[in-house]
N, C-alpha and C positions, 0 to 999 in steps of 0.2 A: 609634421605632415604637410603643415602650408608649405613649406621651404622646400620640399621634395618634388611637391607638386608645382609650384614657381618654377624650378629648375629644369621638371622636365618641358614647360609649357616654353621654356628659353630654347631649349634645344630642340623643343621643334619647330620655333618660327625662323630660324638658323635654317635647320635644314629645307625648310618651304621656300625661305629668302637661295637658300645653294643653288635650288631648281629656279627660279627667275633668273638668278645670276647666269644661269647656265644658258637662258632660251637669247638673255641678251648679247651674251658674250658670242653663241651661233649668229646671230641678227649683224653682231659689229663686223663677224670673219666674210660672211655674204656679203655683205656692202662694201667689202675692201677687195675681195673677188672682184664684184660686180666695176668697181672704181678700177680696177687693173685694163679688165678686158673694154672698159670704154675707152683710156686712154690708150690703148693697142688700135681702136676704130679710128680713134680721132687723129693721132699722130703727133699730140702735145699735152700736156699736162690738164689733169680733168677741173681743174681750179681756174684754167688762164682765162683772162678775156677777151684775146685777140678773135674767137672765134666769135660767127653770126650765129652760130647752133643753139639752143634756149637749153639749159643745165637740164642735166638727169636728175627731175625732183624725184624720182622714185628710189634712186639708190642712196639721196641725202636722207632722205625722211623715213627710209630703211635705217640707215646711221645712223639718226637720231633717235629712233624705235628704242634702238640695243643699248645709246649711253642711257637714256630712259630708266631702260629697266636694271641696266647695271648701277645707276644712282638709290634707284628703289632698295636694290640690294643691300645697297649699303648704310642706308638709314635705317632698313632691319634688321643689320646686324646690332648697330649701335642702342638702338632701343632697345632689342631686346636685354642685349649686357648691361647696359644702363640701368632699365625698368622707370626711364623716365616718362613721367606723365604726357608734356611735350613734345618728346621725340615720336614717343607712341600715336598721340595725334597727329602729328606731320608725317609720319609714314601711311600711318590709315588713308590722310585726307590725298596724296599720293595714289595708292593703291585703286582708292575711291573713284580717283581722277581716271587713271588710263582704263581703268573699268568702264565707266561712263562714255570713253572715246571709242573703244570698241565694239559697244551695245549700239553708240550711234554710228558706226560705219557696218554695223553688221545689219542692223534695222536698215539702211538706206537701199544696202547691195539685198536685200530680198521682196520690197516692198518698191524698188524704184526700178523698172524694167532696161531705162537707160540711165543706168548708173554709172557707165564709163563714161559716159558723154557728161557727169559731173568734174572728173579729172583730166588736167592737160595734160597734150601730147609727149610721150614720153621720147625722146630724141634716140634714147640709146638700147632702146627696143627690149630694157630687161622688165618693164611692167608686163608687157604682151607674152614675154616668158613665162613672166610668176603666173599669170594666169589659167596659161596653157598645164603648167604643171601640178595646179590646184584641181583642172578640170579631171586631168588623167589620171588623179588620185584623191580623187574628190573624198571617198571615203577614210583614207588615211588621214588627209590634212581633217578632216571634221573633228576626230578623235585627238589628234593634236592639240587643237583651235579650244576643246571642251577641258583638255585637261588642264591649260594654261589657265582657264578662265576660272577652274576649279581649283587650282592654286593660288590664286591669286585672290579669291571667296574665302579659300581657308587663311591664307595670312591674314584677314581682317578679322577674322573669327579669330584667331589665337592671339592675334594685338591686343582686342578685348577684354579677353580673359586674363592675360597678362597685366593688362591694366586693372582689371576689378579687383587681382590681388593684391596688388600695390607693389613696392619696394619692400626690401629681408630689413626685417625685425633683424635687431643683432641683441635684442636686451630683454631680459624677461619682464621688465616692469616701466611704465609709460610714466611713474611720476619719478622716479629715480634719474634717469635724465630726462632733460630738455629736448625736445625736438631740435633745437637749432644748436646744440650739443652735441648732438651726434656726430662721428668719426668718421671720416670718407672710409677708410679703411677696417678693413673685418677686422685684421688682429691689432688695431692698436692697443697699444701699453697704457694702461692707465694709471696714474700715481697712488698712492696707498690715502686712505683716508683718513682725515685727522681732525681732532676737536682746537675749538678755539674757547680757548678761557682765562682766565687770570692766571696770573705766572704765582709759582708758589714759593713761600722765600723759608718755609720753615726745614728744611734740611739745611740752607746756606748759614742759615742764625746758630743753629746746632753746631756747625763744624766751626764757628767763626768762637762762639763761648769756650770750644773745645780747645784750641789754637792758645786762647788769651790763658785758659786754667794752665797747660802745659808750659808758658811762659813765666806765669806767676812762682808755680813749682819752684824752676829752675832757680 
């Protein structure tokens, strides 16, 4: 019953980690749009430094969003398959983190009136986009913005859980082996079990008297 329920608690921080991977991997394709149509403005490569123009931090820090959460993704896949105590923590303490960065940009932009006047100017005019198309679907992106955040609440809840079960028992009894005994692999072969005791020489004395009477015979 634990092993059923481990497994299924695996497969769903998988599929919770598919939806992150999914919202980053949208976040990295935006930013590579957004990095085309600037270097179409600019007339040179959006990296160079020959220009006076101040970098489009809005479309970097958009691409760094997406590796973001495409890296999240991928320490929970790892932990989850693992079920290592460690990995489980560094994913949490992750999760935890871009949690806390979103709580604090979402508290600033509702409690701070001039909130844009906390960000510099965006050169390449796609911050003033994102916004315009936040405003004119204000109610979409909210539902959005809640479900991500509720995703992202539930992969620390199922981390947890996963951790409070620990890693698969493969053995019905805890004194039979060692803990540091144990098999990285489910099906290893294990050798057959054997006693260790004094070697017995009364068959060998038997056949050896037997040998010496058949010589005598002769």
């Amino acid at each position: 019953m634990a092993s059923m329920l481990r497994s299924c608690m695996q497969s769903l921080l998988k599929l919770v980690n598919s939806a992150i991977g999914m919202v980053g991997i949208a976040m990295i394709l935006y930013s590579v749009w957004m990095l085309r149509v600037w270097q179409r403005q600019m007339g040179e490569l959006p990296f160079g430094g020959d220009s006076d123009c101040p970098a489009p931090w809005f479309i970097y820090t958009f691409l760094g969003l997406g590796i973001a959460f495409c890296v999240i993704t991928c320490s929970g896949h790892i932990a989850a398959e693992t079920v290592n105590g460690c990995c489980l923590y560094l994913y949490m303490m992750f999760v935890f983190t871009l949690l806390m960065l979103e709580a604090a940009v979402t508290v600033d932009i509702f409690l701070n009136r001039d909130w844009e006047e906390d960000f510099p100017k965006d050169p390449s005019g796609s911050f003033n986009q994102f916004k315009k198309f936040i405003r004119s679907n204000s109610e979409m992106c909210k539902w959005i913005g809640l479900s991500i955040i509720c995703v992202q609440g539930l992969s620390i809840l199922l981390a947890m859980v996963l951790k409070a079960l620990g890693p698969h028992q493969y053995y019905d009894s805890d004194d039979e082996y060692a803990s540091d005994r144990v098999p990285l692999l489910k099906n290893a072969v294990h050798p057959p079990p054997y006693v260790v005791g004094d070697p017995i020489y009364g068959l060998r004395n038997d056949s050896w008297n037997i040998r010496i009477s058949d010589t005598t015979n002769r």
